[in-house]
PQR file of N, CA, C, O and H, with PARSE charges and radii, in Angstrom:
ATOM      1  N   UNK A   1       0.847  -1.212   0.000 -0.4000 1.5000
ATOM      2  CA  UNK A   1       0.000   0.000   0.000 -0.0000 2.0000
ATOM      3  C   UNK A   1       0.868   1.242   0.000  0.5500 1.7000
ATOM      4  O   UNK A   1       1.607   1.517   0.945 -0.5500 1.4000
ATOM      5  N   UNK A   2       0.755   1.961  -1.062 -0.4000 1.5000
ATOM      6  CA  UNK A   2       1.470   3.298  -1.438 -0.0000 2.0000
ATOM      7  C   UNK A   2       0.895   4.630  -0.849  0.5500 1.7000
ATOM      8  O   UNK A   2       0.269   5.379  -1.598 -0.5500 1.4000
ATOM      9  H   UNK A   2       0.154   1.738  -1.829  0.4000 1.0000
ATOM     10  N   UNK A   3       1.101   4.975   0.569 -0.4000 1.5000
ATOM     11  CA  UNK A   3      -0.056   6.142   1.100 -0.0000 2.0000
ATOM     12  C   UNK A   3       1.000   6.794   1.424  0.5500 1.7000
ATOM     13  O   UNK A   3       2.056   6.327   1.850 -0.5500 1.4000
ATOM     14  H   UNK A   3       1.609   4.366   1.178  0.4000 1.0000
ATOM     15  N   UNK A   4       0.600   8.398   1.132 -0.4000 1.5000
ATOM     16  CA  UNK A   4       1.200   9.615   1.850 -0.0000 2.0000
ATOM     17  C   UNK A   4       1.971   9.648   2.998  0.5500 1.7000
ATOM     18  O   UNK A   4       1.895   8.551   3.551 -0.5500 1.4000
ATOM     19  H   UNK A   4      -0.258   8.778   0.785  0.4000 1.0000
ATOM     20  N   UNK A   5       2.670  10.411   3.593 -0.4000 1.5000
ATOM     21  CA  UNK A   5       2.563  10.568   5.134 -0.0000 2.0000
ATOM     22  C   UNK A   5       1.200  11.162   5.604  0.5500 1.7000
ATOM     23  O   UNK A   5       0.772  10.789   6.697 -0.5500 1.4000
ATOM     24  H   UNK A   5       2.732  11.302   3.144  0.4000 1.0000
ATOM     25  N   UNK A   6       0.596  11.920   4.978 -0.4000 1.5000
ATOM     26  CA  UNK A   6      -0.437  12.634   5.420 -0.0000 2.0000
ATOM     27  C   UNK A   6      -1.333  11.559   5.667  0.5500 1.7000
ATOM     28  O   UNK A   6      -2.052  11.818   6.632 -0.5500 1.4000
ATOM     29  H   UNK A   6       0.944  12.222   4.091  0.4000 1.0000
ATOM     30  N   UNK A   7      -1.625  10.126   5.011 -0.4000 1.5000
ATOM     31  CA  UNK A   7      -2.835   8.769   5.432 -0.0000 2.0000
ATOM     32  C   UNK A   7      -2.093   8.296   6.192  0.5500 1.7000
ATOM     33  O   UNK A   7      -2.688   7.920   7.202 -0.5500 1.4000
ATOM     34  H   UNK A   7      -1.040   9.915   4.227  0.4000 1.0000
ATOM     35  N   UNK A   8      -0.772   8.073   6.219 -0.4000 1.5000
ATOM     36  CA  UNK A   8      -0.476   7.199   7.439 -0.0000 2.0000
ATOM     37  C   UNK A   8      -0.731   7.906   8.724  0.5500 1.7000
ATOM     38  O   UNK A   8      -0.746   7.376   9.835 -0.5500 1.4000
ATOM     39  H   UNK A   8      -0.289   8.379   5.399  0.4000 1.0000
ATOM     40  N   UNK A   9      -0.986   9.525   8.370 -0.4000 1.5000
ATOM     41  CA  UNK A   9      -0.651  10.167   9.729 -0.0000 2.0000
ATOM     42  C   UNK A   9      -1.930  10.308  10.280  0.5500 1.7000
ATOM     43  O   UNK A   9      -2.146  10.383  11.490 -0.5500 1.4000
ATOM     44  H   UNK A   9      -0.974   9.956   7.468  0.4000 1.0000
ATOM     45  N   UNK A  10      -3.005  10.356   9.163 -0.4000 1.5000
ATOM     46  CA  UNK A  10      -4.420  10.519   9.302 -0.0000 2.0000
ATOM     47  C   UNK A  10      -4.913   9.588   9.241  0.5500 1.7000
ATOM     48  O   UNK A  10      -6.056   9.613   8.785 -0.5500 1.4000
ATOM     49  H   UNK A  10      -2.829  10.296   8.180  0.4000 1.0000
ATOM     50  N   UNK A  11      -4.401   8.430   9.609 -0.4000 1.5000
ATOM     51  CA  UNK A  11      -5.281   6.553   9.441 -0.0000 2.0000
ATOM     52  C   UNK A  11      -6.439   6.954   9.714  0.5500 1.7000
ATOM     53  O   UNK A  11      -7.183   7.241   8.776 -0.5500 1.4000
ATOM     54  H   UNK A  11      -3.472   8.410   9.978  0.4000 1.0000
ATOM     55  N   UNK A  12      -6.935   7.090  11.186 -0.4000 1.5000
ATOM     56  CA  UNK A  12      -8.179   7.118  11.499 -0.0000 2.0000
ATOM     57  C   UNK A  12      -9.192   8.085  11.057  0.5500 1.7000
ATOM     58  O   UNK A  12     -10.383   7.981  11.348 -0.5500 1.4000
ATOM     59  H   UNK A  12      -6.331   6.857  11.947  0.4000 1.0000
ATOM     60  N   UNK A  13      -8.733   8.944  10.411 -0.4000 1.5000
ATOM     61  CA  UNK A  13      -9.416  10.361   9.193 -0.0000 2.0000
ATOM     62  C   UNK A  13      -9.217  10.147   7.756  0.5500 1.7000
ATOM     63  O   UNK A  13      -8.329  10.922   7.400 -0.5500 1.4000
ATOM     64  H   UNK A  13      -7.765   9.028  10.175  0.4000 1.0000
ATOM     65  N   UNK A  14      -9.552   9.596   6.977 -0.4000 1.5000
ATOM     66  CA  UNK A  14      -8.816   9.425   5.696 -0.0000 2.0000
ATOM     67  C   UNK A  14      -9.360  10.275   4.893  0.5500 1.7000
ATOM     68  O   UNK A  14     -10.550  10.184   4.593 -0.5500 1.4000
ATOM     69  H   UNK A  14     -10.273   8.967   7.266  0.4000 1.0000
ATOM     70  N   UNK A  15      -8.308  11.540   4.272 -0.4000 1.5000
ATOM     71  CA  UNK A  15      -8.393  12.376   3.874 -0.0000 2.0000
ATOM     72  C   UNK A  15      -8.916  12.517   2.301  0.5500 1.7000
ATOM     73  O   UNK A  15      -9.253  11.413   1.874 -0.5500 1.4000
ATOM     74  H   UNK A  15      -7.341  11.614   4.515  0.4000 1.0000
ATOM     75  N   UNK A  16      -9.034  13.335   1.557 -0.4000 1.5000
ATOM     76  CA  UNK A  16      -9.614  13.166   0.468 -0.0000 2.0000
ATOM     77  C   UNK A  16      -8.441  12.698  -0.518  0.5500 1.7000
ATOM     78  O   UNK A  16      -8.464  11.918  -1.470 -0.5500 1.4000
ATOM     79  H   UNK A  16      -8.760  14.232   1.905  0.4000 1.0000
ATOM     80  N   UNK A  17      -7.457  13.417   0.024 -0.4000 1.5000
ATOM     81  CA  UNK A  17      -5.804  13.178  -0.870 -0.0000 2.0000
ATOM     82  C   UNK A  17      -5.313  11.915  -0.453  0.5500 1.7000
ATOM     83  O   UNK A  17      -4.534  11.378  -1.241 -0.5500 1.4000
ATOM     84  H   UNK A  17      -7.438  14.051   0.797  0.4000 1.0000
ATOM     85  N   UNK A  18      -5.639  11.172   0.835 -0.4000 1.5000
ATOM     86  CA  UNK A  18      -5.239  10.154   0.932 -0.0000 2.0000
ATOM     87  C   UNK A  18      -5.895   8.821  -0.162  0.5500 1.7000
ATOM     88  O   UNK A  18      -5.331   8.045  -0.935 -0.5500 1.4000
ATOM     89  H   UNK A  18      -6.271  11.608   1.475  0.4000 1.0000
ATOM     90  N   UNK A  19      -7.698   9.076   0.323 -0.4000 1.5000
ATOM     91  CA  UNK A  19      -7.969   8.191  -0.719 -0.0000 2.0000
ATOM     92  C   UNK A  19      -7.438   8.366  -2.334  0.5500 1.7000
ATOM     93  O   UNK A  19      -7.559   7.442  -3.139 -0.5500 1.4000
ATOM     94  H   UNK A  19      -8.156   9.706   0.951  0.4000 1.0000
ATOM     95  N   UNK A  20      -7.093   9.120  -2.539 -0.4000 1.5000
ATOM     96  CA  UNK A  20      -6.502   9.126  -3.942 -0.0000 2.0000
ATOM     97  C   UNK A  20      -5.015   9.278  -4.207  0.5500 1.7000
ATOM     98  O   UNK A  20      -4.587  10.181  -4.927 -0.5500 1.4000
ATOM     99  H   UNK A  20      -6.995   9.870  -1.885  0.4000 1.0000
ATOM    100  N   UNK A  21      -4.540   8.735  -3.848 -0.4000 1.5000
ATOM    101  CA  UNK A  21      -3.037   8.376  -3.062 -0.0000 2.0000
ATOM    102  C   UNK A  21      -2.533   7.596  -4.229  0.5500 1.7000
ATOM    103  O   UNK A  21      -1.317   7.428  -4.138 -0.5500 1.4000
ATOM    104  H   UNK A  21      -4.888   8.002  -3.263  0.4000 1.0000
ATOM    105  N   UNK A  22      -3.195   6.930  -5.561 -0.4000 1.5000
ATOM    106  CA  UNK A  22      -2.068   6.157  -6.292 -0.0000 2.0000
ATOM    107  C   UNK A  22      -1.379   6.724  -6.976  0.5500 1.7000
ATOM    108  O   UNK A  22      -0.475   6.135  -7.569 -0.5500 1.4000
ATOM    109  H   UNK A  22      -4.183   7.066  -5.635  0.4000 1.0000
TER
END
């Protein structure tokens, strides 16, 4: 799984930029 720092940092919030993270 290829995620940001910003999803790893926001696991429990998943951000709009995270879901679109590929």
């Amino acid at each position: 799984e290829r995620a940001p720092s910003n999803c790893n940092r926001l696991r429990a919030r998943p951000v709009p930029r995270c879901l679109r993270a590929d």
